[in-house]
N, CA, C and O atoms as CSV, one atom per row, in Angstrom:
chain,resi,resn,atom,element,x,y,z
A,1,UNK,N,N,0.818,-1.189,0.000
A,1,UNK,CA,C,0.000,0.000,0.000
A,1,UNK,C,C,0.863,1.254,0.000
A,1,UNK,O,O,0.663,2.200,-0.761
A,2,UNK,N,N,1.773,1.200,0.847
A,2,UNK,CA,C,2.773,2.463,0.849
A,2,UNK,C,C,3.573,2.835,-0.936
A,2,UNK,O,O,3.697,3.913,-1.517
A,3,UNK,N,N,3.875,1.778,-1.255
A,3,UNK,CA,C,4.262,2.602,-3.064
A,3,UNK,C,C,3.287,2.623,-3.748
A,3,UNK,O,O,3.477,3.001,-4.905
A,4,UNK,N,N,1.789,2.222,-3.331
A,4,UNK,CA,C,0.735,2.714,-4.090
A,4,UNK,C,C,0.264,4.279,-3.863
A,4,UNK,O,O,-0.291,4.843,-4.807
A,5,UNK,N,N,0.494,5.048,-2.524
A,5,UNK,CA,C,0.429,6.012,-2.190
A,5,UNK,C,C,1.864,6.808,-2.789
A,5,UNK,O,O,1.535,7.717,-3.551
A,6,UNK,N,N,2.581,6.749,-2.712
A,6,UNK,CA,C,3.846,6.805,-3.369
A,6,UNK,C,C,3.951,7.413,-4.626
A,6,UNK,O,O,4.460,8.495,-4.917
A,7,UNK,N,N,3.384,6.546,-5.357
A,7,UNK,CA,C,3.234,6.593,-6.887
A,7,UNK,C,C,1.722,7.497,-6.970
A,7,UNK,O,O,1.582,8.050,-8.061
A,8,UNK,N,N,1.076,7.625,-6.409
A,8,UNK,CA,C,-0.526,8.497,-6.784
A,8,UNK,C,C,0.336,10.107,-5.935
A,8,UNK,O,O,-0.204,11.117,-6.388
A,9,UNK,N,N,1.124,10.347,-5.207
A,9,UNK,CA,C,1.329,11.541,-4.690
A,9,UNK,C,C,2.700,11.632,-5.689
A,9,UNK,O,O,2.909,12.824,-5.912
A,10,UNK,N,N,3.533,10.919,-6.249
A,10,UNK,CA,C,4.353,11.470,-7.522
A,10,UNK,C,C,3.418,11.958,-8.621
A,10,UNK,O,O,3.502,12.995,-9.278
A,11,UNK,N,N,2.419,10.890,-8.685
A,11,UNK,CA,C,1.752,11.476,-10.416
A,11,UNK,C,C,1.335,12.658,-10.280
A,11,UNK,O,O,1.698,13.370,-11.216
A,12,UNK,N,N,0.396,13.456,-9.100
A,12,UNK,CA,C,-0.189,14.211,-8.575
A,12,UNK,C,C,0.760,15.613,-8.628
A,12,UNK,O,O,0.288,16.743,-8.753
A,13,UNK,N,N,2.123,15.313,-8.511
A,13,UNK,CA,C,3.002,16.807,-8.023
A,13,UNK,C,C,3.951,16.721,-9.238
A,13,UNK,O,O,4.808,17.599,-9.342
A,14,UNK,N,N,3.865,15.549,-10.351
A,14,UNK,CA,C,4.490,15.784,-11.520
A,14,UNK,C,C,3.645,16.060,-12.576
A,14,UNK,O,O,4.018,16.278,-13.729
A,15,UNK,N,N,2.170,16.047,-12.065
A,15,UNK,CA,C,1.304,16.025,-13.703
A,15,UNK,C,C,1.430,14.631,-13.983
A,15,UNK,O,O,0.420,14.379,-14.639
A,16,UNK,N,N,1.955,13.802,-13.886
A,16,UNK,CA,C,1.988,12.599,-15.156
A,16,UNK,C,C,0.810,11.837,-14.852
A,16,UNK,O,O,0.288,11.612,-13.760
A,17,UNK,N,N,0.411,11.402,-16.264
A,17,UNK,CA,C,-0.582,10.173,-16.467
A,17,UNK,C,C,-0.522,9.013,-16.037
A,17,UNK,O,O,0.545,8.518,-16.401
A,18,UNK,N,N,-1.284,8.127,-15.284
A,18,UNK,CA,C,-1.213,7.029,-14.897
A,18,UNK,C,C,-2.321,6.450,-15.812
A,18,UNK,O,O,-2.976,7.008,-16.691
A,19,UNK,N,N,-2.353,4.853,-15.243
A,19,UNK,CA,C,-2.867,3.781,-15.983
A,19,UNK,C,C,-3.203,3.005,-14.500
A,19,UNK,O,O,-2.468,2.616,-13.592
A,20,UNK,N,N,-4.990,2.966,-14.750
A,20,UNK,CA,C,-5.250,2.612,-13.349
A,20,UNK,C,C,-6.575,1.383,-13.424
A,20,UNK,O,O,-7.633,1.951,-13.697
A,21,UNK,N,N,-6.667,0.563,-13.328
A,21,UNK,CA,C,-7.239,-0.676,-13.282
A,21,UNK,C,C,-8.094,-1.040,-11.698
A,21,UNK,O,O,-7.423,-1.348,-10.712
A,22,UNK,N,N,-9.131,-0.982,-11.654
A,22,UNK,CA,C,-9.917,-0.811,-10.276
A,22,UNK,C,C,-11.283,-1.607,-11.207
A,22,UNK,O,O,-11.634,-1.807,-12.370
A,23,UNK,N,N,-11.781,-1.906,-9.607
A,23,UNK,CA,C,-13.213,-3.009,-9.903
A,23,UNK,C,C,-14.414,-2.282,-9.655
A,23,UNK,O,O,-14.257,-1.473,-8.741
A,24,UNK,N,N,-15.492,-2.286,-10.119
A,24,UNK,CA,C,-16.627,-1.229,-10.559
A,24,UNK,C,C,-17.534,-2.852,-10.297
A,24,UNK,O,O,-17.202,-3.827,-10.972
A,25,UNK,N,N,-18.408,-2.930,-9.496
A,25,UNK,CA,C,-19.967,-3.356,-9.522
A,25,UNK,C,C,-19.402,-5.038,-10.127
A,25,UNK,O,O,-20.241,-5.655,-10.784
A,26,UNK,N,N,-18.090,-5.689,-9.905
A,26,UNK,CA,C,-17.830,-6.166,-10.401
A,26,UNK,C,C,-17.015,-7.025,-11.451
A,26,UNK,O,O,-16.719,-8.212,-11.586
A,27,UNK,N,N,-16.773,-5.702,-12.205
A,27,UNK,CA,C,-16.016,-5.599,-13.405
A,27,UNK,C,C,-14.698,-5.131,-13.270
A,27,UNK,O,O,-14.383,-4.333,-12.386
A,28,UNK,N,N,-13.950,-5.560,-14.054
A,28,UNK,CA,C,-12.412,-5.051,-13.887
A,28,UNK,C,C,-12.476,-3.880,-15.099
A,28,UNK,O,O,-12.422,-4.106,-16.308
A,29,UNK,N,N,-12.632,-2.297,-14.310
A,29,UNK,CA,C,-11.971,-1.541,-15.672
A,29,UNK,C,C,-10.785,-0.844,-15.575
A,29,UNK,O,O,-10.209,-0.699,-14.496
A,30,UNK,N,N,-10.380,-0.407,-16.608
A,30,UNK,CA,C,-8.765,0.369,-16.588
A,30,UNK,C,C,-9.067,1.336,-17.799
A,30,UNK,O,O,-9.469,1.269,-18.961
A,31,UNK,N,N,-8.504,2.596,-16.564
A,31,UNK,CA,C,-8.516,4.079,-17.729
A,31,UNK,C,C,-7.250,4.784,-17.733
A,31,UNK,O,O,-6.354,4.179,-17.143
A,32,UNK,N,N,-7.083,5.378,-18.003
A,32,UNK,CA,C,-6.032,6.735,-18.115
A,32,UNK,C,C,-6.095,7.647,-17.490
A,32,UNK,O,O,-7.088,8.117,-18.044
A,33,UNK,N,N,-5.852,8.367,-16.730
A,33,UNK,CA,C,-5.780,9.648,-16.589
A,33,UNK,C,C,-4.027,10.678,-15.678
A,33,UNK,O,O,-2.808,10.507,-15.695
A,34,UNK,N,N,-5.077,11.746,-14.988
A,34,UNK,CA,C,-4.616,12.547,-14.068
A,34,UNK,C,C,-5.419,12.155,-12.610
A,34,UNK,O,O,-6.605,11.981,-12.332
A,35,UNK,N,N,-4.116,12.107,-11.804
A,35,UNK,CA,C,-4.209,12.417,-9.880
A,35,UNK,C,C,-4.502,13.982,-10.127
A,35,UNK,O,O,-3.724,14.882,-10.443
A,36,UNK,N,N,-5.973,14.003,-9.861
A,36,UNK,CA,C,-6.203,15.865,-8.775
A,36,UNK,C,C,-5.922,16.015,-7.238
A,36,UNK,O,O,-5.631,17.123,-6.787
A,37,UNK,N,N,-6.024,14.685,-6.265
A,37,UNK,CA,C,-6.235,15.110,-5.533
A,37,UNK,C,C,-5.846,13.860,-4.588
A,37,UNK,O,O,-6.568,12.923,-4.929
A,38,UNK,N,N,-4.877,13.428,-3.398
A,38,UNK,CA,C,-4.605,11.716,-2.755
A,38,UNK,C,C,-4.506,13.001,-1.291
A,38,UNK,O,O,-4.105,14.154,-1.128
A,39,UNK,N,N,-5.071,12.041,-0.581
A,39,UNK,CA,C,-5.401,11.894,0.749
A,39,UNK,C,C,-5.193,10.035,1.236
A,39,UNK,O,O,-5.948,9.093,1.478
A,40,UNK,N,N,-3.687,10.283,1.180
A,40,UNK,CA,C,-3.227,9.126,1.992
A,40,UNK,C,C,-4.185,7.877,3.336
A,40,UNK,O,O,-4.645,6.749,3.513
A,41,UNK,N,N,-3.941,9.272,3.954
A,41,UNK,CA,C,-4.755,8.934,5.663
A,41,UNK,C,C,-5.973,8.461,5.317
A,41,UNK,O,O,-6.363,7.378,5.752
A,42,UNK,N,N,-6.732,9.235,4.474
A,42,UNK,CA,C,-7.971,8.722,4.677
A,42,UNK,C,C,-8.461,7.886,3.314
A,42,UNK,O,O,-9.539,8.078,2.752
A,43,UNK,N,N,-7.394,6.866,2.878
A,43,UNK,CA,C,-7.269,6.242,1.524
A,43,UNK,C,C,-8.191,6.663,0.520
A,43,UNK,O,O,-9.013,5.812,0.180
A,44,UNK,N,N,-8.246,7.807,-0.046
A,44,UNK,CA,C,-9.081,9.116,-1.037
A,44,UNK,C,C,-7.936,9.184,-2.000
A,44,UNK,O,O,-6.794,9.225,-1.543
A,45,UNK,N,N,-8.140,9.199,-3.278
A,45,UNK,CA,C,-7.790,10.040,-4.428
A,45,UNK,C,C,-8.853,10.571,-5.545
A,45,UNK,O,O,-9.868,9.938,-5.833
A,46,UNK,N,N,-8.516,11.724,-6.095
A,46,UNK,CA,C,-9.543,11.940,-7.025
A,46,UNK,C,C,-8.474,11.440,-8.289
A,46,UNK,O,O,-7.266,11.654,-8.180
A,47,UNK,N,N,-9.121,10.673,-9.638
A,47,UNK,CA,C,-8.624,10.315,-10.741
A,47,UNK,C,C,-9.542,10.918,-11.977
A,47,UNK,O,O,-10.546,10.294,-12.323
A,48,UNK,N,N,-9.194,12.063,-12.586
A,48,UNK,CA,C,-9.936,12.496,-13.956
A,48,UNK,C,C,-9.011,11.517,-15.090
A,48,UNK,O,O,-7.900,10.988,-15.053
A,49,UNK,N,N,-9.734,11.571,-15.743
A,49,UNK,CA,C,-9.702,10.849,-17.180
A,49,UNK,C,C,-9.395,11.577,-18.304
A,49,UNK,O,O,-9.111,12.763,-18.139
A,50,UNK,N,N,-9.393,11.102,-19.444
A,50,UNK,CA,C,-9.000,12.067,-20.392
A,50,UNK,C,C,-9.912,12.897,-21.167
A,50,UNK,O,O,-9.574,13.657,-22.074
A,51,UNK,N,N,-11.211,12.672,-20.697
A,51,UNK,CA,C,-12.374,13.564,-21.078
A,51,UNK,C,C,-12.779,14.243,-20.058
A,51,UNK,O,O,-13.882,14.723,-20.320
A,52,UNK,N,N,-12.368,14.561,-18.855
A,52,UNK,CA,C,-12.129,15.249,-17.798
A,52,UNK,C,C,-13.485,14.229,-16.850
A,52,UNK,O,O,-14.423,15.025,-16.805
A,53,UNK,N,N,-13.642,13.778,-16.605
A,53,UNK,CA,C,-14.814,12.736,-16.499
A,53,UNK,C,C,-14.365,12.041,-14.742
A,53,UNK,O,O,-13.816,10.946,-14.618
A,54,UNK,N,N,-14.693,12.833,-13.687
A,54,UNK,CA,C,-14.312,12.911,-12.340
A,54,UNK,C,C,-14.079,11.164,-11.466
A,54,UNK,O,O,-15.272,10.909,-11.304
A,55,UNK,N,N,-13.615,10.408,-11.098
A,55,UNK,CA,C,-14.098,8.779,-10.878
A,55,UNK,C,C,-13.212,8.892,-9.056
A,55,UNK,O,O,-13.214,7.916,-8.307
């Protein structure tokens, strides 16, 4: 868990795009985007997409 926080507070303070794969109702999906926003402590990140599309 610690280089998963790691890596979402680098993408976040470099701009860079990640590639992020998470389970929805089920389903395995994986998108693209930008870190707006990781709150470690309280395991929170915001992830926009490339149509600015908030998740």
């Amino acid at each position: 868990m610690e280089q998963v926080n790691f890596t979402l507070i680098e993408a976040l303070h470099t701009n860079k795009q990640v590639y992020l794969t998470y389970y929805k109702n089920g389903q395995h999906i994986s998108d693209t985007g930008f870190i707006q926003f990781v709150d470690s402590l309280g395991n929170l990140f915001v992830f926009i997409d490339g149509v600015f599309d908030i998740k």
